[in-house]
C-alpha positions as CSV (number, residue, x, y, z in Angstrom):
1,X,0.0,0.0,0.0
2,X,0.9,3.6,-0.6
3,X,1.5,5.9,2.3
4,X,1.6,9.4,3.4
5,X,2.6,11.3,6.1
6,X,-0.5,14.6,5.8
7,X,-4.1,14.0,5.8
8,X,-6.1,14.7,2.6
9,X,-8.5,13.7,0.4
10,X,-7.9,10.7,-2.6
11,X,-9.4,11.7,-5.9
12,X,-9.4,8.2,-8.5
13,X,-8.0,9.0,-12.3
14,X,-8.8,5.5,-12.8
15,X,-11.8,3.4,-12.7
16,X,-11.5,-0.2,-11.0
17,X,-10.7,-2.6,-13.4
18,X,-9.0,-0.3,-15.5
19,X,-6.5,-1.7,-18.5
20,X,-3.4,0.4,-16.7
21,X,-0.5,1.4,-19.3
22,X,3.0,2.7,-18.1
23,X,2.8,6.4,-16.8
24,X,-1.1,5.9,-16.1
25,X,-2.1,8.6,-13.4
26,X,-3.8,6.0,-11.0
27,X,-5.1,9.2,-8.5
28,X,-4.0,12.6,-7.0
29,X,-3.7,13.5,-3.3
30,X,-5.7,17.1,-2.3
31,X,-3.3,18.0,0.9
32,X,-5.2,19.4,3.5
33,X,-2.1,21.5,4.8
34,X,0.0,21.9,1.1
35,X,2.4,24.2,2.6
36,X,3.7,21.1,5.4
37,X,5.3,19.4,2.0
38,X,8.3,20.6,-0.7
39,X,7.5,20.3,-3.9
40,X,8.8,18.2,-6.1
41,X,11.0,20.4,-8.9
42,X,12.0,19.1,-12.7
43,X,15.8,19.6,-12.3
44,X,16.8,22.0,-15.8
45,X,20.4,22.9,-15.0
46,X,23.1,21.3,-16.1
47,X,25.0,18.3,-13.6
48,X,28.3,18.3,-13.0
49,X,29.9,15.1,-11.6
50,X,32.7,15.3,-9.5
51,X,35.4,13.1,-10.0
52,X,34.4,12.4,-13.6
53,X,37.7,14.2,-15.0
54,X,40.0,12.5,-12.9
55,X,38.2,8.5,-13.7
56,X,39.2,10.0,-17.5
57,X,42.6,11.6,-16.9
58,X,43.3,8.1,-15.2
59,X,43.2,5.9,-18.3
60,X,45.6,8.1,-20.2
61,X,48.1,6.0,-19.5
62,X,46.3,2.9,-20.6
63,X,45.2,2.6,-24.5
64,X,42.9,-0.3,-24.2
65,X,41.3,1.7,-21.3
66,X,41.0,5.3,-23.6
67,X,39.7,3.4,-26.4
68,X,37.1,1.5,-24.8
69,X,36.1,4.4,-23.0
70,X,35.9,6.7,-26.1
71,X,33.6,3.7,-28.2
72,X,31.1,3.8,-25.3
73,X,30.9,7.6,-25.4
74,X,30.1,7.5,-29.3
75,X,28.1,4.5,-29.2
76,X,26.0,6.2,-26.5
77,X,25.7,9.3,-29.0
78,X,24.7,6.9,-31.7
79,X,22.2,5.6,-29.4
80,X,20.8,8.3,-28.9
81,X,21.9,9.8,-25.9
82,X,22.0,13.8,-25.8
83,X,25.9,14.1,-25.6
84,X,27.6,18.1,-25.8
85,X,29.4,18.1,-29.0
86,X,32.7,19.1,-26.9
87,X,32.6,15.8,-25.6
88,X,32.0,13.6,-28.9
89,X,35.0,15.6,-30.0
90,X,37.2,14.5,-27.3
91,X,35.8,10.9,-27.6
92,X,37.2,11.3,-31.1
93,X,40.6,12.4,-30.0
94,X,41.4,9.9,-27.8
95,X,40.6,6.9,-30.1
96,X,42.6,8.2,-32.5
97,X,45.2,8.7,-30.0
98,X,44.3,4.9,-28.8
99,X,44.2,3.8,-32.1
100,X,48.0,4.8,-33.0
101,X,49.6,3.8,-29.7
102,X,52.1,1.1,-30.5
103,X,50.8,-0.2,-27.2
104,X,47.5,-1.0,-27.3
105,X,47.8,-4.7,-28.6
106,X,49.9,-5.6,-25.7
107,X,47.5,-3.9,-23.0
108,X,44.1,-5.7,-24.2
109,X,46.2,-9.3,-24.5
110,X,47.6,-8.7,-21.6
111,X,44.2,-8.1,-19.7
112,X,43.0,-11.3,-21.1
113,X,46.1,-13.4,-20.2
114,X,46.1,-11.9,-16.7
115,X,43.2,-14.3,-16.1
116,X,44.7,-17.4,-17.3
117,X,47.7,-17.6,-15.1
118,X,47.5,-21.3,-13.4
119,X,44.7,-22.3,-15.8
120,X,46.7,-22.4,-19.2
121,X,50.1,-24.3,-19.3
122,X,53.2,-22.3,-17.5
123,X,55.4,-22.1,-20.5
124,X,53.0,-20.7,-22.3
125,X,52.1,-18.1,-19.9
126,X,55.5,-16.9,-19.2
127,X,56.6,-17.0,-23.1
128,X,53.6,-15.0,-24.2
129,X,54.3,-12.5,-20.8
130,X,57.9,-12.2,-21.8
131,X,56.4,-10.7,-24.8
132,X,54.3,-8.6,-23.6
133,X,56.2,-7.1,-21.2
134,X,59.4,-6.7,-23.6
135,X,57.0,-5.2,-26.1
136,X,56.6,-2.4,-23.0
137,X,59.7,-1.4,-22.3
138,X,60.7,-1.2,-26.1
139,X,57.5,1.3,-26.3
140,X,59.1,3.3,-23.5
141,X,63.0,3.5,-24.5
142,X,62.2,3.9,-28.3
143,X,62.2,7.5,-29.2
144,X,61.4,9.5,-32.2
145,X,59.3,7.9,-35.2
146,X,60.3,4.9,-35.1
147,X,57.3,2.5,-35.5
148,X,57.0,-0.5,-33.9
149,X,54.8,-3.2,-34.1
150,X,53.6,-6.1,-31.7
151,X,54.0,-9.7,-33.3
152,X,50.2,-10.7,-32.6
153,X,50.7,-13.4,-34.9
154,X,53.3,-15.4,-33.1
155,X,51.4,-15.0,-30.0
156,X,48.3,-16.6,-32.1
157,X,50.7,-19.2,-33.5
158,X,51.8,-19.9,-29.7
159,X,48.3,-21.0,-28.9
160,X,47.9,-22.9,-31.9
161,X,50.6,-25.2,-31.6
162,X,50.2,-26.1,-28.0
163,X,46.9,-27.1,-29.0
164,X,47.8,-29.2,-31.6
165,X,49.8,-30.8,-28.7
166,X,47.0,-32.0,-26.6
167,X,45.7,-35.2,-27.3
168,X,43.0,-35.7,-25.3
169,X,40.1,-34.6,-26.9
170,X,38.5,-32.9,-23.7
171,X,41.6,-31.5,-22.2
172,X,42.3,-29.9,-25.8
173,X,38.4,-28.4,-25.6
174,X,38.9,-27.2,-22.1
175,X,42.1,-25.2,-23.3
176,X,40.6,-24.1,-26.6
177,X,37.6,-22.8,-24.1
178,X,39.6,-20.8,-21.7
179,X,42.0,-18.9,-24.4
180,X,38.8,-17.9,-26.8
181,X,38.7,-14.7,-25.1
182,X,42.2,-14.0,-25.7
183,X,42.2,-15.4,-29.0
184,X,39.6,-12.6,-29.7
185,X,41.8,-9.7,-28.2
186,X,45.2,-10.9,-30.4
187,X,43.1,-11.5,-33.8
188,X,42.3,-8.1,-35.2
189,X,45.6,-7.6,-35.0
190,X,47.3,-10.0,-36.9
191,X,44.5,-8.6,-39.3
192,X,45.8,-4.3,-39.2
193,X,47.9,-3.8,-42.1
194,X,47.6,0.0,-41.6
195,X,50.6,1.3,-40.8
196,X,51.6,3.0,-37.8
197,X,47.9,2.1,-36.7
198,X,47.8,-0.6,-34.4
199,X,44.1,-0.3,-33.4
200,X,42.6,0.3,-37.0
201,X,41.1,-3.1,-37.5
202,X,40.0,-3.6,-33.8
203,X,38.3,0.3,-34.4
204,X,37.0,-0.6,-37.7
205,X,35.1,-4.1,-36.0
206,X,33.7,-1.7,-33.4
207,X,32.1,1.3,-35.6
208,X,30.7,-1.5,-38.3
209,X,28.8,-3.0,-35.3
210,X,27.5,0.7,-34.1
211,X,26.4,1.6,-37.7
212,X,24.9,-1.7,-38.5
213,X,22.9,-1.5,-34.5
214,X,22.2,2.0,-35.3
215,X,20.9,0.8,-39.0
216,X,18.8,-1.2,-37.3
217,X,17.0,0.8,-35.3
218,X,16.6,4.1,-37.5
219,X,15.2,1.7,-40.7
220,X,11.8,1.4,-38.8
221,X,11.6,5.1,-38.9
222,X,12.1,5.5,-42.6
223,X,9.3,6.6,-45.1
């Protein structure tokens, strides 16, 4: 039951029985004493989040982090989401920015392998981490514009051959199972032939999927 806390007088919007829809007014409440409540106000300004900056300026550092960040802000625009055009710039900016960092292949395999350790044989753990994290530093003590590229397709080829090692059917489903999710993060780019754009085939996946959701929806509205 509803309750309230000042005495008035219940006048019915709906009949009994009444077919009720979402938003349906069922009744209204005539206070007695009005002034004894605050009224409720439709908030118009504009909200400001604290904090918000600083959750961004935090993934700066990470690529994988920027760029996922930036595809929700435009996929949220493409949804339909009232978004300040400031901020679908910025989204912008930063893939790109993701996009080109020489870095970015290593941070999203790296997130994916992170959960495999003890689940996936050792040596293939540590071989495809001593990648990863000589791939790093090489990223931090190269200067100037010199590109560099990770080798996604050995780290593929790594996982391929140790499954091709496993004879036992089950055992070589179970570890076929648990490194689909990283298999996904290293493909698109043994796929990027872009140069100097590491992220161009995992971006391209991403905005085909928002046009062809966004297609989706807006063909209903067509004449």
């Amino acid at each position: 039951p509803l309750k309230v806390e000042e005495a008035g007088t219940v006048n019915w919007n709906m009949n009994e029985g009444a077919a009720l829809t979402p938003g349906d007014l069922l009744a209204s409440l005539a206070l007695e004493n009005p002034e004894n409540v605050a009224p409720v106000e439709v908030f118009e300004g504009t909200l400001d989040v604290l904090g918000s900056d600083a959750i961004a300026a935090s993934t700066t550092s990470r690529p994988h982090l920027e760029l996922r960040k930036s595809i929700e802000t435009i996929a949220g625009a493409l949804s339909g989401y009232m978004l300040e055009e400031s901020a679908i710039n910025k989204a912008m900016m930063n893939l790109e920015k993701a996009a080109v960092d020489p870095a970015l292949p290593v941070y999203e395999i790296d997130e994916q392998l992170s959960v495999l350790s003890g689940r996936i044989p050792q040596q293939v753990f540590d071989e495809i981490t001593v990648m990863i994290q000589e791939f790093k530093e090489r990223c931090v003590n190269t200067t100037g514009d010199i590109p560099l590229k990770f080798a996604a397709g050995k780290v593929l080829q790594i996982l391929t051959d140790t499954a091709s090692t496993i004879d036992v059917p089950a055992e070589k489903l179970a570890f076929e199972t648990l490194t689909a999710p990283l298999r996904a993060a290293v493909l698109p780019y043994t796929k990027s032939l872009a140069s100097g754009v590491p992220g161009a085939e995992r971006v391209t996946v991403r905005f085909l999927e928002m046009l062809r959701k966004w297609i989706a929806v807006e063909r209903w509205f067509c004449d």
